[in-house]
DRENTORKOL-3810 file (N, C-alpha, C; in nm, 4 decimals):
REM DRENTORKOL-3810
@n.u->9.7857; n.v->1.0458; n.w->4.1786; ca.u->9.6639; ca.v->0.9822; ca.w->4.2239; c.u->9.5794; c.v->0.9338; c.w->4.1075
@n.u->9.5389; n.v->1.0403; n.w->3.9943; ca.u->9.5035; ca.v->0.9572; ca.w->3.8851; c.u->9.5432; c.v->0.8291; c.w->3.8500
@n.u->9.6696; n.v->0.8393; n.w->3.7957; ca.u->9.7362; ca.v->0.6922; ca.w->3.7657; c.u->9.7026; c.v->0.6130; c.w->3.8861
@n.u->9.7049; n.v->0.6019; n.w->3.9807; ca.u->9.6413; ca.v->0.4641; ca.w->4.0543; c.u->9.4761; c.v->0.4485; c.w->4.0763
@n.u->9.4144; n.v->0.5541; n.w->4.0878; ca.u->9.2912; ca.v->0.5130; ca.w->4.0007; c.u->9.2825; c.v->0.4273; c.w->3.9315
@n.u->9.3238; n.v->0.4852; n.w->3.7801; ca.u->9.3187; ca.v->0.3984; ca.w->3.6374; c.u->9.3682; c.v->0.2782; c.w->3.5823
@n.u->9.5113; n.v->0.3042; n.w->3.7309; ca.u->9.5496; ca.v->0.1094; ca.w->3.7431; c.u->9.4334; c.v->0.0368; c.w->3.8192
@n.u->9.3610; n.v->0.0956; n.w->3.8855; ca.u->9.2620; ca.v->0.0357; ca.w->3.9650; c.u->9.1584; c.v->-0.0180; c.w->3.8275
@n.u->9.1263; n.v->0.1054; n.w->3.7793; ca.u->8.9538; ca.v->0.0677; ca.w->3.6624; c.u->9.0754; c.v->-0.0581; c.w->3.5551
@n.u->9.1751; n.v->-0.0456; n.w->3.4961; ca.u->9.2336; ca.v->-0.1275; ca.w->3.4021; c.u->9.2037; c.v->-0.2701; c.w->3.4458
@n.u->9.3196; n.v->-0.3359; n.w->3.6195; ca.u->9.2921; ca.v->-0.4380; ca.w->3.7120; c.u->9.1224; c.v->-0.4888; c.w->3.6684
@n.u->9.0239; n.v->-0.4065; n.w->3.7100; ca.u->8.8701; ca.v->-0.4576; ca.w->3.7172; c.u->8.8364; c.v->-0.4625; c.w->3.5787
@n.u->8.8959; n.v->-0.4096; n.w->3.4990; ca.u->8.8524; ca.v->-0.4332; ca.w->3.3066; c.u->8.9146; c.v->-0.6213; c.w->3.2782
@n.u->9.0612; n.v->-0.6045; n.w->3.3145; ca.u->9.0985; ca.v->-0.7254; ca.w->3.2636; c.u->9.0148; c.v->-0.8320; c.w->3.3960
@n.u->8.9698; n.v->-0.8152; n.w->3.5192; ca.u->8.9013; ca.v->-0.9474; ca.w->3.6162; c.u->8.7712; c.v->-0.9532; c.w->3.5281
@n.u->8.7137; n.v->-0.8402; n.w->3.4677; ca.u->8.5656; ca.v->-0.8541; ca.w->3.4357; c.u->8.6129; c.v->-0.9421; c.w->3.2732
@n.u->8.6989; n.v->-0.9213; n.w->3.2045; ca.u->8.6923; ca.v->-1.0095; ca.w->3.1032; c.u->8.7193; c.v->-1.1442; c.w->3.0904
@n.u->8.8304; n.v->-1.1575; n.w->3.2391; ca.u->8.8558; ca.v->-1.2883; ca.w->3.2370; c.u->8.6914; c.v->-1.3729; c.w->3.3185
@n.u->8.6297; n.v->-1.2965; n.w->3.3772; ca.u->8.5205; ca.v->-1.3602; ca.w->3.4520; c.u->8.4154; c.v->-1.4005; c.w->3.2918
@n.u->8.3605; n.v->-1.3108; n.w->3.2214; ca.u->8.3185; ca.v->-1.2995; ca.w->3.1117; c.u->8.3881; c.v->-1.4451; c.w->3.0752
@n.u->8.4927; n.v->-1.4724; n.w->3.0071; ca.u->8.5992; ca.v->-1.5862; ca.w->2.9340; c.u->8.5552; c.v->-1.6763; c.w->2.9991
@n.u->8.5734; n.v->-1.6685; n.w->3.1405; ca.u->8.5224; ca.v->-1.8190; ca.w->3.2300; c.u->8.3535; c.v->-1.8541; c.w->3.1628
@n.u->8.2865; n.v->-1.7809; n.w->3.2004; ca.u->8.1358; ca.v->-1.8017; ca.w->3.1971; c.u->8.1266; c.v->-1.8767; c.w->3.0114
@n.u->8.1674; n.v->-1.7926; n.w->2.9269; ca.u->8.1761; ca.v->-1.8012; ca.w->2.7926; c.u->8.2014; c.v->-1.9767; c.w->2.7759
@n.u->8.3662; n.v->-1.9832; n.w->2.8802; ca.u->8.4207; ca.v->-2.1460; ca.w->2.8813; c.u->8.2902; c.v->-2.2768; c.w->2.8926
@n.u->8.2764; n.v->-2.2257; n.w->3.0917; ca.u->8.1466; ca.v->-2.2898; ca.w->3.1346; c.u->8.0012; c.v->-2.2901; c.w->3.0595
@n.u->7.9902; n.v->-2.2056; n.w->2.9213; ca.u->7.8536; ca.v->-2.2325; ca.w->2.8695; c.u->7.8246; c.v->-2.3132; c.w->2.7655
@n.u->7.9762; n.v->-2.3165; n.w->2.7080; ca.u->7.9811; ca.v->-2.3074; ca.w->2.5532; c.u->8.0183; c.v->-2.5310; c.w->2.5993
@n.u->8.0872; n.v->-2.5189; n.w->2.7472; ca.u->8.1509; ca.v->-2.6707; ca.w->2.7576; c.u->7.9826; c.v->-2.7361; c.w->2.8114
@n.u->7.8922; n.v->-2.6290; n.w->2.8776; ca.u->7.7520; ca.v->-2.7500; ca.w->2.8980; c.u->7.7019; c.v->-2.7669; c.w->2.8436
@n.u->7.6418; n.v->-2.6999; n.w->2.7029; ca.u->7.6732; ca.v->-2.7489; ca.w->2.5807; c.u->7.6938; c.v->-2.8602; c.w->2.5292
@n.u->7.8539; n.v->-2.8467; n.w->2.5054; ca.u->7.8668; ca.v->-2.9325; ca.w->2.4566; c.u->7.8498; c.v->-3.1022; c.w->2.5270
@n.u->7.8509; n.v->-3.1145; n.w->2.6457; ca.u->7.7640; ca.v->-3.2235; ca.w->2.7457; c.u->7.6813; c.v->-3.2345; c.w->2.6967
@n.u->7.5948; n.v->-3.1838; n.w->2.7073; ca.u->7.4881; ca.v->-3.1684; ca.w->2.6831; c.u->7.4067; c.v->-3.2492; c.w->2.5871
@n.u->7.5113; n.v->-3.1832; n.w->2.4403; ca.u->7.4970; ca.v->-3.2820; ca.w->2.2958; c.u->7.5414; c.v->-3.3982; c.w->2.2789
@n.u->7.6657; n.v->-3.4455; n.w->2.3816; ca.u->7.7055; ca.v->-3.5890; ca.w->2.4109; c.u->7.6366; c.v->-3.6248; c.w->2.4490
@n.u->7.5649; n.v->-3.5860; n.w->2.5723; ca.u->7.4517; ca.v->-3.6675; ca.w->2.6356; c.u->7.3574; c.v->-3.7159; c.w->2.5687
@n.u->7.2921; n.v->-3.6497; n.w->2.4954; ca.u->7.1564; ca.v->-3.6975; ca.w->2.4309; c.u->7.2123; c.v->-3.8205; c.w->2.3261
@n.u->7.3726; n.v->-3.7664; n.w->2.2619; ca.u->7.4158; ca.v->-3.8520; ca.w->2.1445; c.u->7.3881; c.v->-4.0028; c.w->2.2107
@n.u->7.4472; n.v->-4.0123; n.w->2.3507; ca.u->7.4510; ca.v->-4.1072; ca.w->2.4001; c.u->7.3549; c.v->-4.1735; c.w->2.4177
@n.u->7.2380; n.v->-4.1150; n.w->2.4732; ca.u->7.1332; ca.v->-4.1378; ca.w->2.4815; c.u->7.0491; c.v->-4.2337; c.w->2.3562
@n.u->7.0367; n.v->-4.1434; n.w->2.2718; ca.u->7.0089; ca.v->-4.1913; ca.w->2.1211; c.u->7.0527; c.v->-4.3493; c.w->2.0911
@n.u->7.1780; n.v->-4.3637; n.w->2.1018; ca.u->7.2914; ca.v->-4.4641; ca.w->2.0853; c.u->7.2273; c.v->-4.5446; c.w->2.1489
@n.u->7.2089; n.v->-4.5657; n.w->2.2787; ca.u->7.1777; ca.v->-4.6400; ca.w->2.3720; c.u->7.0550; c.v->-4.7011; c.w->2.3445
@n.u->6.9626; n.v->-4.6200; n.w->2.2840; ca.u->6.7644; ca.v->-4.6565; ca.w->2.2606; c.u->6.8105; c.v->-4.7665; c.w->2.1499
@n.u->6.8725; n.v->-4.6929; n.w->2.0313; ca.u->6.9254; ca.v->-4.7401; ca.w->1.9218; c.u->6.9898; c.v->-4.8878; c.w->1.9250
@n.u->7.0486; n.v->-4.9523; n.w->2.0119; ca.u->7.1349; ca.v->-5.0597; ca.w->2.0604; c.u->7.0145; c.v->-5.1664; c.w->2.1090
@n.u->6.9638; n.v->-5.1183; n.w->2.2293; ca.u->6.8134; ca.v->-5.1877; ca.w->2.2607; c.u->6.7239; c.v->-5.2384; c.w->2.1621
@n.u->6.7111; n.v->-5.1288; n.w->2.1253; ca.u->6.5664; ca.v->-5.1482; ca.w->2.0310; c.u->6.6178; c.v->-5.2628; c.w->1.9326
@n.u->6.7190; n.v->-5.2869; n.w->1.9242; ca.u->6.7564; ca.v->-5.3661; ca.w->1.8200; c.u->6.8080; c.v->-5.5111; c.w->1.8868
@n.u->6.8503; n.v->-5.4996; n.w->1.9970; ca.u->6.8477; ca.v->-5.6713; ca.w->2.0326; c.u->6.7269; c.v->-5.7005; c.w->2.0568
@n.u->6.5962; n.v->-5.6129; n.w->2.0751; ca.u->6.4375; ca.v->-5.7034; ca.w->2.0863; c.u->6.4158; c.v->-5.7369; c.w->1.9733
END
């Protein structure tokens, strides 16, 4: 009975790290959007401002 316990807590160690990994993925990628976006942004004022 122990041992299937501890396969039980192991199972929820490796879901909680891969959930952790996801979130880590999803923060680190809006981010980086994020910094494209504005780059773009920038670019864009930058382009304007210069055909007036």
């Amino acid at each position: 009975m122990w041992f299937a316990s501890h396969k039980e807590e192991v199972r929820r160690m490796i879901e909680i790290q891969s959930l952790i990994a996801t979130i880590y993925i999803l923060y680190y990628s809006l981010i980086g959007v994020t910094i494209i976006t504005f780059a773009l942004i920038i670019a864009l004022v930058v382009i304007i401002s210069k055909q007036k």
